[in-house]
C-alpha positions as CSV (number, residue, x, y, z in Angstrom):
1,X,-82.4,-143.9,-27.4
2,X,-82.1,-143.7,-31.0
3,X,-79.7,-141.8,-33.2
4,X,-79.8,-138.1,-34.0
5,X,-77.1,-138.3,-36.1
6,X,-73.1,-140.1,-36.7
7,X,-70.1,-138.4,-36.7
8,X,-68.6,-137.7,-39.6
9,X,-65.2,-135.9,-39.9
10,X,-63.4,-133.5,-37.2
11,X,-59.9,-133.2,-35.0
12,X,-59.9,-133.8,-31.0
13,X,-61.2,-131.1,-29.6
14,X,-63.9,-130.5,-32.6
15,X,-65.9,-133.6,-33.8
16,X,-68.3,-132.7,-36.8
17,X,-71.4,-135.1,-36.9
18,X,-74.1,-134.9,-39.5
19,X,-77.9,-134.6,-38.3
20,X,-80.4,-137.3,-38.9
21,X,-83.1,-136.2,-40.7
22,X,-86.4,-135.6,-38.4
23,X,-83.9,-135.0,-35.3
24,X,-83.1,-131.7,-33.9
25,X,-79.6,-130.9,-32.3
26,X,-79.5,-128.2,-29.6
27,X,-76.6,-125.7,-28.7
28,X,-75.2,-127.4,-25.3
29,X,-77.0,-130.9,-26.4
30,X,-75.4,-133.7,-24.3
31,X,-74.7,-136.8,-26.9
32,X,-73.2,-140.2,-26.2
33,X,-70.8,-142.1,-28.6
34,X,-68.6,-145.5,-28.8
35,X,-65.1,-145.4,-29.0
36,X,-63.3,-148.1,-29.9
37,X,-62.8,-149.8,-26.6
38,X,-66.8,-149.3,-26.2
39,X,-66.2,-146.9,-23.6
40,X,-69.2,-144.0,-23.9
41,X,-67.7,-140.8,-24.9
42,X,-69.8,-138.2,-23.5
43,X,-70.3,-135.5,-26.1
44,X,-71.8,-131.5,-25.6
45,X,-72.9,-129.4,-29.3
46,X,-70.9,-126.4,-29.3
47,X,-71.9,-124.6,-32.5
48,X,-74.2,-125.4,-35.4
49,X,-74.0,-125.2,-38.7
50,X,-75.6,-126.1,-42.1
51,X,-74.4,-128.5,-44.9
52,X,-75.1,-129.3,-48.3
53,X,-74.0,-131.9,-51.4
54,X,-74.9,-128.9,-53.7
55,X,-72.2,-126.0,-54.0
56,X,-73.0,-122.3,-53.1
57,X,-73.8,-121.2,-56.4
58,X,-76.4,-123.9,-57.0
59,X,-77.8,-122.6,-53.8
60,X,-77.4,-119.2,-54.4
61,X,-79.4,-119.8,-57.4
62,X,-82.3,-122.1,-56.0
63,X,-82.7,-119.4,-53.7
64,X,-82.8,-116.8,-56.0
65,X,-85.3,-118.5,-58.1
66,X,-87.9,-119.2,-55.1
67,X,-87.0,-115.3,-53.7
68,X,-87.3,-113.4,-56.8
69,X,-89.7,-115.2,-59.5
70,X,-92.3,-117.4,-56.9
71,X,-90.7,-121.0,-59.0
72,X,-91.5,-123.5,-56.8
73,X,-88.2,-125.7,-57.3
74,X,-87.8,-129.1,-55.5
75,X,-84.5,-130.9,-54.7
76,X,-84.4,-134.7,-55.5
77,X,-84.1,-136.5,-52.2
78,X,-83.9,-133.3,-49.9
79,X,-82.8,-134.9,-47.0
80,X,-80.1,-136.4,-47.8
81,X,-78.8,-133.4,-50.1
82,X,-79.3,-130.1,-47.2
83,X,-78.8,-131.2,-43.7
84,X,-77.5,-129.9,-40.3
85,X,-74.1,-130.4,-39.2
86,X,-73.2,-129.9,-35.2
87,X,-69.7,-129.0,-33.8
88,X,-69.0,-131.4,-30.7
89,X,-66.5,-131.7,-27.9
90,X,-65.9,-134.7,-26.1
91,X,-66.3,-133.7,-22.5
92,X,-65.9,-137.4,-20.6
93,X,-65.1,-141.1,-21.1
94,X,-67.6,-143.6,-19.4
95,X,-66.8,-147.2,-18.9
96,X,-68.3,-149.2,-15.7
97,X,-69.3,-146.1,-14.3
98,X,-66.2,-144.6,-13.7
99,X,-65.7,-141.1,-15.8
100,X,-62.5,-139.7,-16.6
101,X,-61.1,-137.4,-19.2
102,X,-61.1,-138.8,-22.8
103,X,-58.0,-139.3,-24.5
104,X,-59.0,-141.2,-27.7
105,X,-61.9,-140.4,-30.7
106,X,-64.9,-142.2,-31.2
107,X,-65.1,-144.4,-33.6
108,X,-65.4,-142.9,-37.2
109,X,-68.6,-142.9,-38.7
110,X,-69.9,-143.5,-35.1
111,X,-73.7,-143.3,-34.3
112,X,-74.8,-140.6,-31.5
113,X,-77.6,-140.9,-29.5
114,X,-78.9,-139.0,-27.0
115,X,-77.4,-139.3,-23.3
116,X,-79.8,-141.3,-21.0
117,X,-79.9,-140.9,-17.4
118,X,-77.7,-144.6,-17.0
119,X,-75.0,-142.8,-18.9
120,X,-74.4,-140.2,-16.0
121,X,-75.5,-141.4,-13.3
122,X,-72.2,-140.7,-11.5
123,X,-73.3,-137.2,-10.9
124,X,-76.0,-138.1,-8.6
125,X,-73.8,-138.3,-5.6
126,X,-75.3,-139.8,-2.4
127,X,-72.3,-138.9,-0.3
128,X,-72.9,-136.9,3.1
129,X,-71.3,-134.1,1.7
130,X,-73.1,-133.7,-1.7
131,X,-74.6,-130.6,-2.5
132,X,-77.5,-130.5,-5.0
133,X,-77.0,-127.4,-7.9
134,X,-79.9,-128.9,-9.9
135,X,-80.8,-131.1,-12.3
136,X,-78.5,-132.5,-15.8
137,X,-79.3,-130.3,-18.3
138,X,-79.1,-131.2,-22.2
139,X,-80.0,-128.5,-24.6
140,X,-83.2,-127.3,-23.5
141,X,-84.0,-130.2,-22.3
142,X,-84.2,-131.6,-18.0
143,X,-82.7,-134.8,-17.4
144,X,-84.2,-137.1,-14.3
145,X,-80.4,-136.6,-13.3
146,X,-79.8,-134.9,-10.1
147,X,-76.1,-133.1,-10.2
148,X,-74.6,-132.9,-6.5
149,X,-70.9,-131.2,-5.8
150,X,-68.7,-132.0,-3.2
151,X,-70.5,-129.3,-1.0
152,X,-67.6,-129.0,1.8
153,X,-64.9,-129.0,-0.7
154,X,-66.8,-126.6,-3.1
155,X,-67.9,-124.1,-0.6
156,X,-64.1,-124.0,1.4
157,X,-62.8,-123.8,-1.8
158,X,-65.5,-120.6,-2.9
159,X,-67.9,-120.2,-5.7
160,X,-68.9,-117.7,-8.0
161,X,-72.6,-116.9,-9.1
162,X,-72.2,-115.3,-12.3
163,X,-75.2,-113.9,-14.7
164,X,-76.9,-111.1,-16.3
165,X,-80.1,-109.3,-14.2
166,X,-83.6,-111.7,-14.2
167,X,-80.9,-115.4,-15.2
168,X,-82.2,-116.9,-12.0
169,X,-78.8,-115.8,-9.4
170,X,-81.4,-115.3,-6.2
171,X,-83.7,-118.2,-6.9
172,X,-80.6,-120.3,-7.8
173,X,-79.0,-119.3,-4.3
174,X,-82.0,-119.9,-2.4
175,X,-82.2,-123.2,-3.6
176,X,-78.7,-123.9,-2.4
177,X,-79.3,-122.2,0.9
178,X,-82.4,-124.7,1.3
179,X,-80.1,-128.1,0.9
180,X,-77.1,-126.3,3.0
181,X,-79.4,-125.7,5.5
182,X,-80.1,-129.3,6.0
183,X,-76.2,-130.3,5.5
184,X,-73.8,-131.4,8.5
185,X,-70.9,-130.1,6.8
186,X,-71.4,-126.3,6.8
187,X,-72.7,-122.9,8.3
188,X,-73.8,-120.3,6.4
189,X,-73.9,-116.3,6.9
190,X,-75.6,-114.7,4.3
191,X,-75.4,-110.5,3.9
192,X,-79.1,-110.0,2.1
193,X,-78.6,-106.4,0.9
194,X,-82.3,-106.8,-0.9
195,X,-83.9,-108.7,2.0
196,X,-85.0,-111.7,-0.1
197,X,-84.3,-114.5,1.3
198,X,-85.8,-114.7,4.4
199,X,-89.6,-114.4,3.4
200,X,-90.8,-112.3,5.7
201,X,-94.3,-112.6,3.4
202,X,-93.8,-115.3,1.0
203,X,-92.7,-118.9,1.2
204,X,-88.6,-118.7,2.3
205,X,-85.8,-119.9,4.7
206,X,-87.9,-119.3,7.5
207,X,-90.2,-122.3,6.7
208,X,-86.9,-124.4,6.5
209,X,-87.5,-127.2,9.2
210,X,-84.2,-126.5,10.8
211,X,-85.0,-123.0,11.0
212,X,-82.3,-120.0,10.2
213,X,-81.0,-117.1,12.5
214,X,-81.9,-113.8,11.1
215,X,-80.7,-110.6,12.2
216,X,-82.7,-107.3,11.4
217,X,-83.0,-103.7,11.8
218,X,-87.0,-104.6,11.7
219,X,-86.8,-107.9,13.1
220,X,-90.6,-109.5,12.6
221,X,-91.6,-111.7,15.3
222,X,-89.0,-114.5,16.0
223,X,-85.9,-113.1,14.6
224,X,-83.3,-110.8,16.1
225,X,-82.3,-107.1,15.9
226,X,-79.4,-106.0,14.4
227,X,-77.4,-104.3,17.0
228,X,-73.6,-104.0,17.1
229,X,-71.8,-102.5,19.8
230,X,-69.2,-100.0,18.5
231,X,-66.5,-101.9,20.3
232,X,-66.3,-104.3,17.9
233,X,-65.3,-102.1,15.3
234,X,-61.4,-101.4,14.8
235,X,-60.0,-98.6,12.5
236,X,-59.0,-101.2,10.2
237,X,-62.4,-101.9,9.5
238,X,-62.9,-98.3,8.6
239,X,-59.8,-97.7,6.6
240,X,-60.6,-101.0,4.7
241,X,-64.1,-99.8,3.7
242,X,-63.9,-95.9,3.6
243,X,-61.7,-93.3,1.9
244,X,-59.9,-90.7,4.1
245,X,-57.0,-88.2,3.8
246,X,-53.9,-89.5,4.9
247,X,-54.0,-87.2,8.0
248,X,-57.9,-88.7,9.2
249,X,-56.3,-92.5,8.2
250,X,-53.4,-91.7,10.8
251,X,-55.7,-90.1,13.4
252,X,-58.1,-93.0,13.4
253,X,-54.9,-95.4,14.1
254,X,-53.5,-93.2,16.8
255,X,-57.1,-92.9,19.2
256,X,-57.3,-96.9,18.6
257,X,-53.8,-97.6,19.8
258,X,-54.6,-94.7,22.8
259,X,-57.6,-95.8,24.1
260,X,-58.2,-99.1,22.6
261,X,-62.4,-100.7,21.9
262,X,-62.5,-96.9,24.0
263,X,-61.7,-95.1,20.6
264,X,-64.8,-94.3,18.8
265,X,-66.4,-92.8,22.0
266,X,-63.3,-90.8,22.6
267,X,-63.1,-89.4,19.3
268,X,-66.7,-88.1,19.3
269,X,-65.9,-86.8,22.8
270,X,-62.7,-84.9,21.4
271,X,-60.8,-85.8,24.0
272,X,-57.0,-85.3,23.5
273,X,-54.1,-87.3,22.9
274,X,-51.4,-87.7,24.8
275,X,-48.7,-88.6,22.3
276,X,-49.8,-87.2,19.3
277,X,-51.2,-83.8,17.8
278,X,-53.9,-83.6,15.2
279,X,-55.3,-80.4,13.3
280,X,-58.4,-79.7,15.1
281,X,-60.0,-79.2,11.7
282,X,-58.7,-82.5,11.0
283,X,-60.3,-84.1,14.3
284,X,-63.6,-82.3,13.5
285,X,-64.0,-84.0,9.9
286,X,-63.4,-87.5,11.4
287,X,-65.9,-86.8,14.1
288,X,-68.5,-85.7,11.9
289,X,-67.6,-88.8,9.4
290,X,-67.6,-91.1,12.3
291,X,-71.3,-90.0,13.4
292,X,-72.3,-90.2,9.7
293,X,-71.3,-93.3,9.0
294,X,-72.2,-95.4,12.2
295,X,-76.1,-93.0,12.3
296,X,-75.3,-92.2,15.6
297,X,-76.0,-88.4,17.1
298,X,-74.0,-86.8,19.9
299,X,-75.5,-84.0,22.1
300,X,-72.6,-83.2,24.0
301,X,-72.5,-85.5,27.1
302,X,-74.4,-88.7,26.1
303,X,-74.1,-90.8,22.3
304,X,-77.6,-91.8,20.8
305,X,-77.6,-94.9,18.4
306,X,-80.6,-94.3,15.0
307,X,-79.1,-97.6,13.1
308,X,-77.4,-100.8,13.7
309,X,-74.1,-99.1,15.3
310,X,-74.7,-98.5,19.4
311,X,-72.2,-98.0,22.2
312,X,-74.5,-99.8,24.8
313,X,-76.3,-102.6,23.3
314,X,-75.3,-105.5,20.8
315,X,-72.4,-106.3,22.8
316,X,-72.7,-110.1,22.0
317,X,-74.3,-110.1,18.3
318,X,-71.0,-110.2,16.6
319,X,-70.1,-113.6,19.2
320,X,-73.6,-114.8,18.7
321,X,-73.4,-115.1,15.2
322,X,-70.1,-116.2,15.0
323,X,-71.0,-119.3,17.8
324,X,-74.2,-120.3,15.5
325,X,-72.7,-120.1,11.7
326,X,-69.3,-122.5,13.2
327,X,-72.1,-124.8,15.1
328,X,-73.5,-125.4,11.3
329,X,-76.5,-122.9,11.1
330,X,-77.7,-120.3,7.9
331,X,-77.6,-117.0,9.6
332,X,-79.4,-114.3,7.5
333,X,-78.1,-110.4,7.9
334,X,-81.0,-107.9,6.7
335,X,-78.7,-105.0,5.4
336,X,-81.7,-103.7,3.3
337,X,-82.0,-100.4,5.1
338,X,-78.2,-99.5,4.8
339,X,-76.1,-97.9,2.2
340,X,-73.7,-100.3,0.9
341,X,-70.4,-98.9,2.4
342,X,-72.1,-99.5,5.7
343,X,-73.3,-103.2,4.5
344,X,-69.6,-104.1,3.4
345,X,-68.7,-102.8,7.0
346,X,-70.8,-104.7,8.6
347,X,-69.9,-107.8,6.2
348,X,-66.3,-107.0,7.4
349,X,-67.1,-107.0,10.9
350,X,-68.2,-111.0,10.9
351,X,-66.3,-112.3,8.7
352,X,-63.2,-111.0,10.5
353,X,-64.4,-112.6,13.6
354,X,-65.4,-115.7,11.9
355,X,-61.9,-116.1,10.2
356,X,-60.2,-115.0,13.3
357,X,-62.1,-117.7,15.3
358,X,-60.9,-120.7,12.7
359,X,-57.4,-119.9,12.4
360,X,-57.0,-119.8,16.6
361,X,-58.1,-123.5,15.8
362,X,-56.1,-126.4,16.3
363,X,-56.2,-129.2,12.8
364,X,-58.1,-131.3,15.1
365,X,-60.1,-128.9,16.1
366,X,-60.9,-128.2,12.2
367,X,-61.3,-131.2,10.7
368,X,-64.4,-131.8,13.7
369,X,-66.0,-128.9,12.5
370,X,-68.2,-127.1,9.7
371,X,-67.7,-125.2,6.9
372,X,-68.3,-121.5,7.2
373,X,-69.5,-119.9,3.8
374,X,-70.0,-116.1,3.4
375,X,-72.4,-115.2,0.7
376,X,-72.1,-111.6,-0.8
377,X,-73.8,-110.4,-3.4
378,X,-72.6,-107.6,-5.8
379,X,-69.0,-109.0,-5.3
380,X,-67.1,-106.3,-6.5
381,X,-67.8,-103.8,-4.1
382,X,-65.4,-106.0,-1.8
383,X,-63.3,-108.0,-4.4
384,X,-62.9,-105.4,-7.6
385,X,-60.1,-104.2,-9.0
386,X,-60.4,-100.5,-8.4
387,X,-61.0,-101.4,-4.2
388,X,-58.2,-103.8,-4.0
389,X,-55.9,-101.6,-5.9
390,X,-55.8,-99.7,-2.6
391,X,-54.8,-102.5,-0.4
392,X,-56.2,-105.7,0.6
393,X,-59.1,-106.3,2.5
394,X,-60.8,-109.0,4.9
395,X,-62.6,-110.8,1.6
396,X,-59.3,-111.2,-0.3
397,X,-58.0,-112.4,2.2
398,X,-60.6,-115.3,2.9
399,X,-60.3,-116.1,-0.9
400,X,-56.2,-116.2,-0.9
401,X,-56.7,-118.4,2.4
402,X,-59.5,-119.6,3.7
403,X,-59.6,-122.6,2.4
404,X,-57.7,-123.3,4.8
405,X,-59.3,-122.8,7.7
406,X,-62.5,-123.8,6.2
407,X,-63.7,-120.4,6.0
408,X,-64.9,-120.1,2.0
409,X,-67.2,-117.5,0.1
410,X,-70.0,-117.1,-2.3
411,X,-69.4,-114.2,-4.5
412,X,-72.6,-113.1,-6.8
413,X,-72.5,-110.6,-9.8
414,X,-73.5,-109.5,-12.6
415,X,-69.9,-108.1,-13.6
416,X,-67.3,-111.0,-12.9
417,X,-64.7,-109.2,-15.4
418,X,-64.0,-105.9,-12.6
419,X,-62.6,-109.1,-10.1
420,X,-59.3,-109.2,-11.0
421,X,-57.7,-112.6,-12.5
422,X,-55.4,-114.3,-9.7
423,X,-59.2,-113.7,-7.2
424,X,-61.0,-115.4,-10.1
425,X,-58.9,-117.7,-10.1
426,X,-59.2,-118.5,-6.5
427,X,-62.6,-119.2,-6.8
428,X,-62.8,-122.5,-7.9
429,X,-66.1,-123.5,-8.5
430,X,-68.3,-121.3,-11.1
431,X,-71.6,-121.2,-11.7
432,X,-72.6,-119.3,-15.1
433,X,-76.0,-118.5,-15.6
434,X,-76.8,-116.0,-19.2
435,X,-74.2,-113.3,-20.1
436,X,-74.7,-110.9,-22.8
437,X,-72.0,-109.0,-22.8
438,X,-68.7,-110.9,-24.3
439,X,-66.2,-109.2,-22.0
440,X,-67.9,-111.0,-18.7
441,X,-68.1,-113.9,-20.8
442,X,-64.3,-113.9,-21.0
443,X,-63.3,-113.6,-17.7
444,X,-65.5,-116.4,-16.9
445,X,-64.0,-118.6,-19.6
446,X,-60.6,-117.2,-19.1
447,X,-60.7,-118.7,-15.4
448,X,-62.6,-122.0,-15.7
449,X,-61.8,-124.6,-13.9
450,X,-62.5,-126.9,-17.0
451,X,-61.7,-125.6,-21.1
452,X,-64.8,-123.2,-21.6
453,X,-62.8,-121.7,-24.8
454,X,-65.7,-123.2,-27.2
455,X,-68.5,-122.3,-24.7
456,X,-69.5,-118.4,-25.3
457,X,-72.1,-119.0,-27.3
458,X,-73.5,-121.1,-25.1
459,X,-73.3,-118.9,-22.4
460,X,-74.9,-116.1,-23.8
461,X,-77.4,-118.3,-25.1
462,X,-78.6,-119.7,-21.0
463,X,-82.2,-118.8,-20.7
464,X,-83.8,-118.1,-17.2
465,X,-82.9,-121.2,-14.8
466,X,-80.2,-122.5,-17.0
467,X,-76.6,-122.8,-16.0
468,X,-73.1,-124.2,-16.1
469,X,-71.0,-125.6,-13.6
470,X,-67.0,-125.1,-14.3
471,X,-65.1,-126.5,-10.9
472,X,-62.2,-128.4,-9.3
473,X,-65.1,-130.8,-7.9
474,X,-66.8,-132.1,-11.1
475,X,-65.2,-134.3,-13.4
476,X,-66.3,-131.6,-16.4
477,X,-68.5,-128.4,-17.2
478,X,-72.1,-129.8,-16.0
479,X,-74.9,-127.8,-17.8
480,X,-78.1,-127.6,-15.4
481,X,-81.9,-126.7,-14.9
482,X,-81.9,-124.4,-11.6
483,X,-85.7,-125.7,-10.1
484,X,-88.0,-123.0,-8.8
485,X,-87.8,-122.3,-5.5
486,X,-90.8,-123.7,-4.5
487,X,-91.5,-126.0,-1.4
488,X,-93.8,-128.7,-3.9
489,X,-90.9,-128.9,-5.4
490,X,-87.9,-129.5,-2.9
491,X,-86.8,-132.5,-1.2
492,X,-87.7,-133.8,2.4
493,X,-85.1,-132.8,4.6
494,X,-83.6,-135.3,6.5
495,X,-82.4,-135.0,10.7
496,X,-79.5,-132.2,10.5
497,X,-76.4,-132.7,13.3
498,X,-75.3,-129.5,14.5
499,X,-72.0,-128.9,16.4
500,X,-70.9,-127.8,19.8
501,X,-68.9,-124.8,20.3
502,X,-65.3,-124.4,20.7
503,X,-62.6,-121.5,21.5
């Protein structure tokens, strides 16, 4: 490629280089540079910014003159007198193909160019385990450079999906639930609160050739019904999603240790304890909560089921699930028709089990088996501030641990800065699409896996289907171009292995 410009003055961690007349440099432009070992330094615009040879008041003045009386004044040799000057950090150091971090400048007065696909080609992993995000991204511009993660490593170790309404978050995760469904190395259980991803009448996962498992309350032809016997559900689950009094909490615990899976029948029956006394008005609030929450109606003698809850059926869905997301399936969960309390219940409820399952696991047992990646969107209903303020829950939990047992999540908002710090942290790959608002941009930078101090004005400049990637797995902050989700458009998938249960 030719030069768009040489470098001209600058420190480390801000190179200045001066335009090249006819060239245009881009906010998040990717440029290459020698150093003096002829290693390529790998180079990413970071503000821009204008230069002159002629002071301010000569400008001033010029201006003034065209503004204010129409002259038509002409500098002598214009383009080498006004220019463009770009603010650049050096992001890698290239040399046989091998990147690492650079530790020396380019050479003064060093040419840039613009990076070419043979410059990068590192990123375009063909590994067992790669993960596709999209393609290299420079400026505005899509490079013929496929970017693949370490898709076991980055999904045990959990990613955020960060970005402002209409920046591409669902077609961006339906593109990487299309390549994880054709990957060996991990299962997938995705809560859909807005029933998206499936297609039920549009091009989706269901046309993936491996097929998905997708649980409904309006199952189409094909798919399962949502049913989930009321056994499964401990007061833990309840407490951990709910608010009660401190008397309703302490009821709750006490039919659960008296009558054990029993308890949620026995409390709509009202039948006594043994061991303990309740208020009866007390009783009568958690019954009628109880029935609200799980839709379920209770004429006296028998207990009806109008939603996903039932104390006959669904007995194996929780199991079911469980067996096909550790066997290395997508498993979709339609929680469209319920209010969001009840969908984070429901999240609970298989993810417990799920987590529960891994860490009964031997290592051996572990290391033979997939990946497990819980996708939830609107993260901060389950991993804000103001929720875990009142104690933890079975998502922190999976991001404080999981990664050990292989159990990881994918948390989407809109809103990363109401997560606190030390769970941000914990998520160590982060994929930032456009924020507006400076305070999400902070937390973002604030807990970057590489030095995003320099990058807000990138970030709030990503259009729709632009991105960066900040994680443990890349050797630096990757921008990208997120592809429509589009079946022209995606890759063949390739024979997919799938495991074999185990206790």
């Amino acid at each position: 490629m030719g030069e768009k410009g040489v470098l001209v003055s600058g420190e480390f961690g801000s190179l200045c280089a001066r335009q090249k007349h006819g060239e245009c440099f881009e906010l998040g432009e990717l440029l290459v540079a020698k150093s003096e070992d002829e290693e390529t330094i790998l180079l990413q615009v970071f503000d821009l910014l204008y230069g002159s040879q002629l002071g301010q008041q000569n400008l001033e003045l010029i201006s003034g003159l065209r503004l204010e009386e129409g002259v038509d004044t002409e500098l002598i040799d214009p383009s080498s007198r006004t220019y463009v000057l770009a603010r650049l950090k050096s992001l890698l150091a290239v040399k046989d193909g091998r990147a690492r971090s650079p530790k020396t400048l380019p050479r003064f007065f060093s040419p840039i160019s613009q990076v070419t696909a043979d410059d990068v080609r590192f990123l375009s992993s063909t590994d067992g385990n790669a993960l596709l995000l999209g393609q290299l991204r420079s400026g505005t511009k899509k490079l013929d450079v496929p970017v693949h993660i370490n898709g076991s490593l980055a999904l045990s170790h959990h990613v955020l999906i960060a970005g402002t309404t209409g920046r591409g978050k669902s077609v961006l995760m339906s593109n990487l639930l299309w390549h994880a469904s054709s990957a060996a190395y991990c299962g997938m259980l995705v809560l859909d609160p807005h029933d998206e991803y499936y297609g039920r009448s549009g091009f989706g996962l269901k046309d993936h050739p491996h097929g998905v498992a997708y649980y409904s309350s309006t199952p189409p032809v094909g798919a399962h019904t949502l049913k989930i016997n009321l056994h499964a559900i401990r007061s833990a689950d309840l407490l951990a999603v709910f608010d009660w009094s401190d008397a309703q909490r302490d009821a709750l615990r006490a039919y659960e240790q008296a009558f054990g899976q029993q308890w949620i029948l026995e409390v709509v029956r009202e039948t006594p304890l043994e061991h303990a006394r309740f208020n009866e008005a007390t009783l009568a609030v958690v019954k009628r909560r109880l029935l609200s929450i799980l839709s379920l109606d209770f004429d006296g003698s028998s207990i009806r089921s109008r939603g996903a809850f039932d104390p006959v059926l669904g007995q194996n869905t929780i199991s079911d699930v469980v067996r096909q997301v550790t066997s290395g399936m997508t498993v979709i969960i339609d929680t469209s028709s319920f209010s969001g309390a009840v969908e984070v219940l429901i999240a609970s409820l298989f993810a417990r089990a799920i987590l529960a399952k891994y860490k009964r696991c031997s290592s051996k047992d572990l290391q033979d088996h997939p990946v497990v990646s819980i996708v939830l969107e609107e993260a901060p209903r389950v991993l804000g501030k103001e929720v875990l303020e009142k104690g933890p829950n079975i998502f922190s939990t999976i991001a404080r641990e999981g990664r050990k047992f292989k159990v990881g999540l994918v948390a989407i908002t809109q809103l990363p800065s109401l997560i606190p710090r030390a769970v941000l942290a914990n998520l160590n790959t982060k994929i930032i699409l456009g924020i507006e608002l400076r305070n999400e941009r902070q937390a973002i930078i604030e807990s970057a896996a590489q030095d995003l101090s320099d990058a807000s004005r990138m970030i709030a400049s990503l259009d729709r289907g632009e991105a960066i990637v900040s994680s443990n797995f890349l050797s630096f902050a990757a921008p990208i171009m997120i592809p429509m989700f589009d079946k022209k458009l995606l890759p063949e998938v390739q024979g997919k292995r799938y495991f074999g249960d185990f206790s």
